[in-house]
LUMMARRO-951216 format. One record per atom (N, C-alpha, C): x, y, z; residue in one letter; residue number from 0; atom name. Coordinates in pm, whole numbers, plus 50000, padded with zeros to 5 digits. Layout:
// residues N
X; Y; Z; A; NUM; CA
...
This chain:
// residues 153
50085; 49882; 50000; X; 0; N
50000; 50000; 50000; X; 0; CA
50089; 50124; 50000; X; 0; C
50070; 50229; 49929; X; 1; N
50124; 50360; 49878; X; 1; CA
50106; 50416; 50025; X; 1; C
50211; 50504; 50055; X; 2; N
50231; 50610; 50168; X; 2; CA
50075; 50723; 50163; X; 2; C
50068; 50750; 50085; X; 3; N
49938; 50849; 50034; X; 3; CA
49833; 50756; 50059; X; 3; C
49794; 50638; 49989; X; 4; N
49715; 50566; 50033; X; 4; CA
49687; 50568; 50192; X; 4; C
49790; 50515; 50261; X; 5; N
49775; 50468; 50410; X; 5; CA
49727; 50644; 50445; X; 5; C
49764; 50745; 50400; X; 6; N
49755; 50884; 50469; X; 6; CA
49599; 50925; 50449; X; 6; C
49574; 50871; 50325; X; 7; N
49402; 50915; 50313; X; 7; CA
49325; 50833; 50414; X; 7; C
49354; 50701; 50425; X; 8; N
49300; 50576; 50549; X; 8; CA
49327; 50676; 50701; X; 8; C
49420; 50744; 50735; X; 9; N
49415; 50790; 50877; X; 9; CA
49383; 50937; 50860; X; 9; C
49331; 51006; 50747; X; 10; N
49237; 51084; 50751; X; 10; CA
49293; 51200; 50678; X; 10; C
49402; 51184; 50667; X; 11; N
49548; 51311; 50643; X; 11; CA
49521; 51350; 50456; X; 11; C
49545; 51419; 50438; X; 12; N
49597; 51439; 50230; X; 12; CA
49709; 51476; 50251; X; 12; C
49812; 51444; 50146; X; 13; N
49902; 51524; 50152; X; 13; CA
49925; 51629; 50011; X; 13; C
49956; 51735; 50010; X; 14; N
49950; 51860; 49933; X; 14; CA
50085; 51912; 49854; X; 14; C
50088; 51995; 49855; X; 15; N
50245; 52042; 49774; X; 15; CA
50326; 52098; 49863; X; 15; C
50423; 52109; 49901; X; 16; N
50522; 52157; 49994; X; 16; CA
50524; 52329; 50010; X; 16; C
50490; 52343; 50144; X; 17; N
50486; 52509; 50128; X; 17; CA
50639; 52551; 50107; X; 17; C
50620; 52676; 50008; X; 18; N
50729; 52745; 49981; X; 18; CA
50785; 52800; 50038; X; 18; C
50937; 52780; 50070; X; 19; N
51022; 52834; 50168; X; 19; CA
51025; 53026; 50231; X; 19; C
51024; 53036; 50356; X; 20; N
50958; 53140; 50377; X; 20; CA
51141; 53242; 50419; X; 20; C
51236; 53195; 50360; X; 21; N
51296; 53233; 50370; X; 21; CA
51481; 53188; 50262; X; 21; C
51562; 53216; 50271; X; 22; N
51640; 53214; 50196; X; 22; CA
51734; 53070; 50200; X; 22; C
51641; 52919; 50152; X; 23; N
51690; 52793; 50124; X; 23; CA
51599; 52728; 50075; X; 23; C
51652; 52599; 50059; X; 24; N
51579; 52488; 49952; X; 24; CA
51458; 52379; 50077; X; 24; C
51350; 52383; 50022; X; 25; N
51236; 52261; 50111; X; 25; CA
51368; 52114; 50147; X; 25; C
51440; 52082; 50052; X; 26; N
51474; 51957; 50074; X; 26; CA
51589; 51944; 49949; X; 26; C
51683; 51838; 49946; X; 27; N
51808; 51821; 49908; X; 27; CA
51819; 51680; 49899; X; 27; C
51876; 51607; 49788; X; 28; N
51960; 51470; 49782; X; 28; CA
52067; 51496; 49780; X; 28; C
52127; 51381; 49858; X; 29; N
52267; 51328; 49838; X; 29; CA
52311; 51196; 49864; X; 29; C
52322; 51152; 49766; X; 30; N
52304; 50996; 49758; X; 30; CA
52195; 50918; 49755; X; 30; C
52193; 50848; 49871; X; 31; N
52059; 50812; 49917; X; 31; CA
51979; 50870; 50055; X; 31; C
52025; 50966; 50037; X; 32; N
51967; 51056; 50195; X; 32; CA
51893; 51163; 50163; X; 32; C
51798; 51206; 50162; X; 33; N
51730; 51331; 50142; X; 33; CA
51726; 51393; 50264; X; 33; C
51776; 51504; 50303; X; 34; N
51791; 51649; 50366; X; 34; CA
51672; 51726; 50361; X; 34; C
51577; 51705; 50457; X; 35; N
51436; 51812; 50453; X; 35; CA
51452; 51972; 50582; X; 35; C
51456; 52060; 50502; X; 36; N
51449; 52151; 50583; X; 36; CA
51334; 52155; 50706; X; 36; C
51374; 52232; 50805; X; 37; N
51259; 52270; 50906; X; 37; CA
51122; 52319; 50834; X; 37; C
51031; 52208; 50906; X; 38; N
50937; 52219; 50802; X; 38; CA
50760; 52291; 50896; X; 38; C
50725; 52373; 50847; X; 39; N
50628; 52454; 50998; X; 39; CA
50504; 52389; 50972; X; 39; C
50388; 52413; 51080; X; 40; N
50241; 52337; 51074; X; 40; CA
50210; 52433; 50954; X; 40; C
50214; 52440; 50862; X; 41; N
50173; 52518; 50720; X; 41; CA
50045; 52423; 50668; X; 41; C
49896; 52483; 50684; X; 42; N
49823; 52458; 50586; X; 42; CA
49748; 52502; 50565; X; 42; C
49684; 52496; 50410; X; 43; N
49636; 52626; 50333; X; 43; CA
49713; 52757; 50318; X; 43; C
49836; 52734; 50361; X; 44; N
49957; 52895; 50396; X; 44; CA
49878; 52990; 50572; X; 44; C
49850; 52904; 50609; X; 45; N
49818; 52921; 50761; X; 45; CA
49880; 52864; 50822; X; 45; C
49948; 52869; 50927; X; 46; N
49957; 52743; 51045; X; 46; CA
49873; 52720; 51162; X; 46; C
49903; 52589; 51152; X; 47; N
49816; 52532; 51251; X; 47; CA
49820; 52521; 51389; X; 47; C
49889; 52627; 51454; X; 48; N
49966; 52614; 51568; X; 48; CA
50061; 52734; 51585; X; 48; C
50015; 52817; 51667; X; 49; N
50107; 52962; 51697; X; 49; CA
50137; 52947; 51886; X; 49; C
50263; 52975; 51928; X; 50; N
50268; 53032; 52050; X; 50; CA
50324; 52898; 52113; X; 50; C
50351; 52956; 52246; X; 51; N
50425; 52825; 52288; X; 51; CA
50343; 52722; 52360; X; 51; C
50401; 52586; 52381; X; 52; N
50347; 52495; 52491; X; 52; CA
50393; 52498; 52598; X; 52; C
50276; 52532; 52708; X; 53; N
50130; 52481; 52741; X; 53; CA
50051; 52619; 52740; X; 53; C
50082; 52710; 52749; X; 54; N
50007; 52838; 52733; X; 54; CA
49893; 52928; 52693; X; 54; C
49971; 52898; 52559; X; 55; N
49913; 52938; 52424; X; 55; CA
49846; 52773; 52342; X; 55; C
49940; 52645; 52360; X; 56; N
49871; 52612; 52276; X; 56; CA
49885; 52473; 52322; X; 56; C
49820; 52344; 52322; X; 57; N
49799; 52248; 52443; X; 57; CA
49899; 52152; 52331; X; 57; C
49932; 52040; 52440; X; 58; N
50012; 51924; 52375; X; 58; CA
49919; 51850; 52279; X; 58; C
49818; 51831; 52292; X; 59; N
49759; 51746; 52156; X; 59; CA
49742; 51849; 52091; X; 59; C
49740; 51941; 52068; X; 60; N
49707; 52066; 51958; X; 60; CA
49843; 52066; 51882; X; 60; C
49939; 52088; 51971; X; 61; N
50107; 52062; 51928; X; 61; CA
50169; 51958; 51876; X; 61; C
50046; 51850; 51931; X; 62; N
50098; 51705; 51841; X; 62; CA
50057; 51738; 51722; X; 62; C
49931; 51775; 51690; X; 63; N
49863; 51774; 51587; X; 63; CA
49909; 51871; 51456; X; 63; C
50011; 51968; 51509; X; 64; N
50079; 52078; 51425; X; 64; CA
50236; 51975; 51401; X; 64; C
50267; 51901; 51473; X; 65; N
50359; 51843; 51472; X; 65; CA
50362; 51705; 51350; X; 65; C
50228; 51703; 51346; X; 66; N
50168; 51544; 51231; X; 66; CA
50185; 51661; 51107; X; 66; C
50126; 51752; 51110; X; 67; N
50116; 51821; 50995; X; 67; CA
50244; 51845; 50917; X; 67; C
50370; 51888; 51020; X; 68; N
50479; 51938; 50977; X; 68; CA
50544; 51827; 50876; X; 68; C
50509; 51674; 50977; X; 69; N
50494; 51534; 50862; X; 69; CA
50452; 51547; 50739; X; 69; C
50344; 51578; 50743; X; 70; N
50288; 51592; 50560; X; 70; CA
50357; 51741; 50487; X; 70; C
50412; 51800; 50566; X; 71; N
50483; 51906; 50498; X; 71; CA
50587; 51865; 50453; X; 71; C
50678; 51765; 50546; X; 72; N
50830; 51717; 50480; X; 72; CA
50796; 51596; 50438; X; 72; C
50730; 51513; 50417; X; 73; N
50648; 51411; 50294; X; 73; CA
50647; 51486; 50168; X; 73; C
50601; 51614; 50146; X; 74; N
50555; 51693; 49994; X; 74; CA
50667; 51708; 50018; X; 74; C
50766; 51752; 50074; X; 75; N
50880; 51873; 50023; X; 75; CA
51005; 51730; 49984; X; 75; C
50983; 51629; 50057; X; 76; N
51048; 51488; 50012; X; 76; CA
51003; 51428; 49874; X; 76; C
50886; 51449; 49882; X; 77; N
50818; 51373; 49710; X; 77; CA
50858; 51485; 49631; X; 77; C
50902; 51630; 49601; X; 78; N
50894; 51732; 49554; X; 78; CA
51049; 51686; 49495; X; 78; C
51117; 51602; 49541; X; 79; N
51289; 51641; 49499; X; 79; CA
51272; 51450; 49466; X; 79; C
51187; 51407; 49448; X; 80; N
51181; 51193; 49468; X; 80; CA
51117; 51203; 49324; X; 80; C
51064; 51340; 49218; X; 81; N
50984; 51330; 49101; X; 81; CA
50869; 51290; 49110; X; 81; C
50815; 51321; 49260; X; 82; N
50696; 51290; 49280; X; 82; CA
50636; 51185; 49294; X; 82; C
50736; 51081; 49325; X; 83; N
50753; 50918; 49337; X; 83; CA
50724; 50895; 49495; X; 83; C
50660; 50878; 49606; X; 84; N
50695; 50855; 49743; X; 84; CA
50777; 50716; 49765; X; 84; C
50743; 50616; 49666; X; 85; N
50734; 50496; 49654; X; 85; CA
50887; 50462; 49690; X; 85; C
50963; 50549; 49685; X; 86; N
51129; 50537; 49661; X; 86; CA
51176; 50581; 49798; X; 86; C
51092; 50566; 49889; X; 87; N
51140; 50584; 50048; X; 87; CA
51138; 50484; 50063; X; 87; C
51265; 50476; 50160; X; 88; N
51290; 50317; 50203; X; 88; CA
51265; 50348; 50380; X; 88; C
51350; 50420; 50460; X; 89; N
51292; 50461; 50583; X; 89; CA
51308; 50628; 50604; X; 89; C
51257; 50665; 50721; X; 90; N
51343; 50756; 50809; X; 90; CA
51425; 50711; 50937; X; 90; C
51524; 50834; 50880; X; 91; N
51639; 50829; 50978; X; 91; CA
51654; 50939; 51082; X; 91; C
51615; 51021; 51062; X; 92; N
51617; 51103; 51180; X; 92; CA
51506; 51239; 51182; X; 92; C
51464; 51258; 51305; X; 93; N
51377; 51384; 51289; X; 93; CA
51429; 51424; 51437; X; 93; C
51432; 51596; 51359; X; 94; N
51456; 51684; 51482; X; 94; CA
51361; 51810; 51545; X; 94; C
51285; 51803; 51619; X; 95; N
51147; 51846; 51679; X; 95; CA
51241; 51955; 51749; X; 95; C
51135; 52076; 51738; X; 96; N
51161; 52241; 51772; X; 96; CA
51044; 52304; 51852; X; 96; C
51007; 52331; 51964; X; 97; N
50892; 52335; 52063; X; 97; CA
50881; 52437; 52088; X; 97; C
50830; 52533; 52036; X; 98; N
50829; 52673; 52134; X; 98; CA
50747; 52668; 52274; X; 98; C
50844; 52691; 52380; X; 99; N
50801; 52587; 52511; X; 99; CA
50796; 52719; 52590; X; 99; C
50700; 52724; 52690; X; 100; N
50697; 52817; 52804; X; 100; CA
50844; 52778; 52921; X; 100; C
50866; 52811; 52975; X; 101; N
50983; 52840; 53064; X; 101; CA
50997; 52678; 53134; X; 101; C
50896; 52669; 53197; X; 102; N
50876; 52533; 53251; X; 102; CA
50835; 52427; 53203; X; 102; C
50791; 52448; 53070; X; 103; N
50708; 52313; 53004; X; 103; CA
50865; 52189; 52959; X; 103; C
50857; 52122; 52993; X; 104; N
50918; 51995; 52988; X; 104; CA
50917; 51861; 52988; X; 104; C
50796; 51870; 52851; X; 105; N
50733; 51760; 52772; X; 105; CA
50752; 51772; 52651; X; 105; C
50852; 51804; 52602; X; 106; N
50875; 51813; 52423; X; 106; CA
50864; 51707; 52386; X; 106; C
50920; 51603; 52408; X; 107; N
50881; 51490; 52380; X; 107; CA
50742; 51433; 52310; X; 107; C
50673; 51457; 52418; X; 108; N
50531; 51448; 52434; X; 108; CA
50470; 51486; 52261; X; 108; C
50464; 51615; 52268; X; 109; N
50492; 51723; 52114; X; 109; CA
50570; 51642; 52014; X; 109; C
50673; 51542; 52007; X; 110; N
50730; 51539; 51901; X; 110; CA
50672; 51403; 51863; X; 110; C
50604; 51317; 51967; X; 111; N
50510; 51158; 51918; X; 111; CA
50441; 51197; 51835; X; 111; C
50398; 51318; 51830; X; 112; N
50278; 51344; 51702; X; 112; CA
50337; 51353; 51585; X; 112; C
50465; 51380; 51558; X; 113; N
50536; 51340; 51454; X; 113; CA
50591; 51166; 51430; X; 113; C
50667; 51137; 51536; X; 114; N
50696; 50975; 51532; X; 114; CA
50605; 50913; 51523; X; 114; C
50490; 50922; 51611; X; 115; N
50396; 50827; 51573; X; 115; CA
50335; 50791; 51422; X; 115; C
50319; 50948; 51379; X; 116; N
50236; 50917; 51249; X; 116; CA
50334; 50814; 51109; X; 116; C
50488; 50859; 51142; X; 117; N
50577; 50819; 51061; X; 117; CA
50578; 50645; 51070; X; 117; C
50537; 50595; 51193; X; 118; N
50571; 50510; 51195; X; 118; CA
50460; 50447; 51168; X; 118; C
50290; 50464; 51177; X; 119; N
50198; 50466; 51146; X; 119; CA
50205; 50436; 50997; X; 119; C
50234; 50475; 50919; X; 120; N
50309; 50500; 50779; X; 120; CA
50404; 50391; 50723; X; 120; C
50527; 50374; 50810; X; 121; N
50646; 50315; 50745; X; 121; CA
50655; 50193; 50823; X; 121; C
50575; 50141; 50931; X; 122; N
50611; 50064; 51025; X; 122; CA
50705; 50079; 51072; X; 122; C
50860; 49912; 51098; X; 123; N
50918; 49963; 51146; X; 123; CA
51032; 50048; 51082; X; 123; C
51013; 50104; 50935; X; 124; N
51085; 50165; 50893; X; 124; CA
51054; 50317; 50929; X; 124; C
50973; 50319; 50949; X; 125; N
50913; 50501; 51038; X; 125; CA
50993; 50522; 51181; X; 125; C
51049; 50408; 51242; X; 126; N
51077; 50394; 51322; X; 126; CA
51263; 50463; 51331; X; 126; C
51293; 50584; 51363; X; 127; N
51413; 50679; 51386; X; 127; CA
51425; 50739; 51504; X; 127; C
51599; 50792; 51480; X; 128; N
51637; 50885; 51603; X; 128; CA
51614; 51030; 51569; X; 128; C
51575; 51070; 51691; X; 129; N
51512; 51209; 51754; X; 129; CA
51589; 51280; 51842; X; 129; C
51574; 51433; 51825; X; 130; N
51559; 51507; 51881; X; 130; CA
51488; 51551; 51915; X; 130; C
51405; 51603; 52063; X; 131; N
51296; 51701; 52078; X; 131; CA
51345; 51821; 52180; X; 131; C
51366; 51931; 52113; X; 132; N
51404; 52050; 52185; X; 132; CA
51299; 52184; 52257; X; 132; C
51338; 52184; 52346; X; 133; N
51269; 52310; 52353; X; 133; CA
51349; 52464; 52315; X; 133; C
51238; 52558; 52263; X; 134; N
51277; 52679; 52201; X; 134; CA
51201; 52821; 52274; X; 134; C
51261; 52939; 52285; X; 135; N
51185; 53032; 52313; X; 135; CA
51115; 53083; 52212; X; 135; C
51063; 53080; 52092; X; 136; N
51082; 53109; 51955; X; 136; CA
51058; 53041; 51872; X; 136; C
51012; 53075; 51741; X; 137; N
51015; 52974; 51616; X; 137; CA
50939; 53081; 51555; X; 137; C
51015; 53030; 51362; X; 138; N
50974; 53157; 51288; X; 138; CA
50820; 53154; 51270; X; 138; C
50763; 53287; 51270; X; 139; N
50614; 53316; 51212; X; 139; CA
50558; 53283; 51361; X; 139; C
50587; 53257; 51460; X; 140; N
50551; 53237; 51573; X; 140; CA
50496; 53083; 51561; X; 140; C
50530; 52979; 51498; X; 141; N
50502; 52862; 51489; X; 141; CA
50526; 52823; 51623; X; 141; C
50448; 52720; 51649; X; 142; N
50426; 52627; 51797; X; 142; CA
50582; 52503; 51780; X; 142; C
50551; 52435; 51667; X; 143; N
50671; 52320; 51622; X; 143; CA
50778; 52357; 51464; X; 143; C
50855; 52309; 51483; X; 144; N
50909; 52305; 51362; X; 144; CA
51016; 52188; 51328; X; 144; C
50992; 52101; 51238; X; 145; N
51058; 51979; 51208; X; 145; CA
51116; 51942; 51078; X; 145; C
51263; 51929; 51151; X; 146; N
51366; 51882; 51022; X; 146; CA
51358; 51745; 51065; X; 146; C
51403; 51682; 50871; X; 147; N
51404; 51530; 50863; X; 147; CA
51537; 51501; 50773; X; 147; C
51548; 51370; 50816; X; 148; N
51653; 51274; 50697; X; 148; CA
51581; 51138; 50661; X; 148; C
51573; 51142; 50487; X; 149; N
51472; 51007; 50460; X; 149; CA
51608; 50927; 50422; X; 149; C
51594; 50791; 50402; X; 150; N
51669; 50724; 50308; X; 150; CA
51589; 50655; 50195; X; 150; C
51651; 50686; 50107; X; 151; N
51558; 50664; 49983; X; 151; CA
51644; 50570; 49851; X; 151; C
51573; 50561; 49787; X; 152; N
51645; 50475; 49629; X; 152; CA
51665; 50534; 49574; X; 152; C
């Protein structure tokens, strides 16, 4: 079953990669590794998620901007694959960006909404190493922001 397939089954579409909101590329090959830039809850050119956690904006709300940022570096991955998904073999690493209130110290928490869905997806090839950081900050006032490494054919 197609990655897109399984994404329409858990409710998701995936769309075209929002355009970089600043001065670099969505995503990069080299070799067999694709390089996805930090990728924001962007949809419809809205995001889905402003301000930090727990404050402004709750951990399943942050998961849920955090799944999205998934289907953002999915398009911006199929965008440089010729529009092929089929040519992912796993992920290898994702690095989760939290704009966190002073005390919040559950990023983690925030970044399952990304792992989970990947792995939801790839089984145990969805299955990678993480970072989950906390930030005072993130551009456009985004809640998450997530860089990836696929390995691909």
């Amino acid at each position: 079953m197609s990655i897109e397939t399984k994404l329409t089954e858990l409710g998701f579409a995936l769309h075209n990669a929002p355009a970089p909101i600043a001065a670099y590329i969505p995503a990069i090959r080299a070799g067999n590794l694709v390089f996805v830039s930090g990728q924001l809850p962007l949809t419809g050119g809205q995001l889905l998620a402003m301000g930090p956690v727990p404050s402004h904006v709750s951990v399943d709300q942050a998961q849920e901007a955090a799944a999205q940022c998934v289907l953002n570096g999915l398009a911006a991955l199929k965008s440089v694959m010729g529009n092929d998904l089929s040519k992912l073999q796993r992920v290898i690493r994702v690095g989760v960006f939290v704009q966190s209130d002073d005390d919040f110290t559950d990023q983690a928490l925030v970044a399952n909404g990304a792992s989970e869905l990947l792995e939801s997806l790839l089984g145990e090839n969805g299955k990678h190493v993480r970072a989950a950081v906390g930030v005072n900050t993130l551009p456009k006032n985004a809640t998450v922001e997530i860089e990836f490494v696929f390995e691909v054919t």
